[in-house]
N, C-alpha and C positions, 0 to 999 in steps of 0.2 A: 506424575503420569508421563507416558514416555511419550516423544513425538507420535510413533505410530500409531499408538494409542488414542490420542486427539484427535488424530486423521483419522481413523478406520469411525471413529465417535460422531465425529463432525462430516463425514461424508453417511454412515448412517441414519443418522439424522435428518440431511438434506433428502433422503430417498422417502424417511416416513410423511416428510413434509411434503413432498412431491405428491407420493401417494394418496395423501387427504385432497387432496384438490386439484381440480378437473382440467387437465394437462392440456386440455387446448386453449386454456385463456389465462390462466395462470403469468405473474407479472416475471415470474424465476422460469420457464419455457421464454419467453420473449429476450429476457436479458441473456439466456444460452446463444440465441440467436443471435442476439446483438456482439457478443465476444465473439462468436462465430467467424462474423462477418470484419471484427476489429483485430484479429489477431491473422485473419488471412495474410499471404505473403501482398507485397503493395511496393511503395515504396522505402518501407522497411522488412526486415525479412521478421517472421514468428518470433525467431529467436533474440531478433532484439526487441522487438515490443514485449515478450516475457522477460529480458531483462530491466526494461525501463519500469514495466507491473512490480518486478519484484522491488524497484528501489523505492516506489511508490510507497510500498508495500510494510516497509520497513520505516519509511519515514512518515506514515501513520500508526506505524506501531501495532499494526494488525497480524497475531500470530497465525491466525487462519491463512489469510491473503499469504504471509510469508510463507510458512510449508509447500500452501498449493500453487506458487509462483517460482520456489527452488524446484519445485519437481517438474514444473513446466518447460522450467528453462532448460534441467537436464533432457529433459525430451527432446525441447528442440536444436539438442546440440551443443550448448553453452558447454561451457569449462566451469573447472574450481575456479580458475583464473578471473573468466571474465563473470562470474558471479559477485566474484570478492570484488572486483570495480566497479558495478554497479550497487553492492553495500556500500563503498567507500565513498562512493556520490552520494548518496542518500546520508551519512552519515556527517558529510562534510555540507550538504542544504540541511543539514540540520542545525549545525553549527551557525551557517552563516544566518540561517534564519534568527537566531538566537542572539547572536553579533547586534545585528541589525533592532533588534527590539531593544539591547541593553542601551542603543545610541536614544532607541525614544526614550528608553524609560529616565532617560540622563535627561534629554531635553526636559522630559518632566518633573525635573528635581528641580531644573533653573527655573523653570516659569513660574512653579509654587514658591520656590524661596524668593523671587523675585515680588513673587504677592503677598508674603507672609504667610502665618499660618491660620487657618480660618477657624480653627477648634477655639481660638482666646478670643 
């Protein structure tokens, strides 16, 4: 299925859901709201909070969040450029996250062979 395809699906979608349920109290109205008010200009500009979303975005591995986080950032301006360095972060905290676990999972090889093996 092609990208646009997902999108036009999953933004469908979001409308039927919307529709069943009574838009003034609804928890998806509050959270519009709430992104509203997070994505405002501040002390970061939209365009970099939509690029730090989309690296988020990618380092949960969320194809939804990714689509609608590339096109946000196009909106607000971003480059190919500076999309691809905000992937390349995301890409590299994912690594080091990964780094970082392989040292535990090392520590946990000493401590168990330090104990033996518990299975005998």
């Amino acid at each position: 299925m092609s990208s646009e395809k997902k999108r036009a699906d999953r933004e469908d979608g979001f409308k039927q859901l919307v529709d069943l349920l009574d838009p003034n109290t609804h928890c998806l109205v509050q959270l519009h709201r709430l992104r509203d008010a997070v994505f405002a200009e501040g002390a970061l500009s939209g365009k970099h909070k939509h690029l730090i979303a989309l690296a988020m975005a990618v380092g949960a591995r969320c194809d939804a969040l990714i689509d609608y986080y590339v096109d946000q950032a196009l909106c607000a301006g971003s480059t190919r450029e500076e999309i691809l360095e905000a992937v390349n972060l995301a890409v590299f905290m994912g690594a080091e996250f990964s780094a970082l676990s392989g040292v535990e999972a090392m520590a946990a090889v000493r401590q168990s062979e330090a104990k033996g093996c518990m299975n005998s």
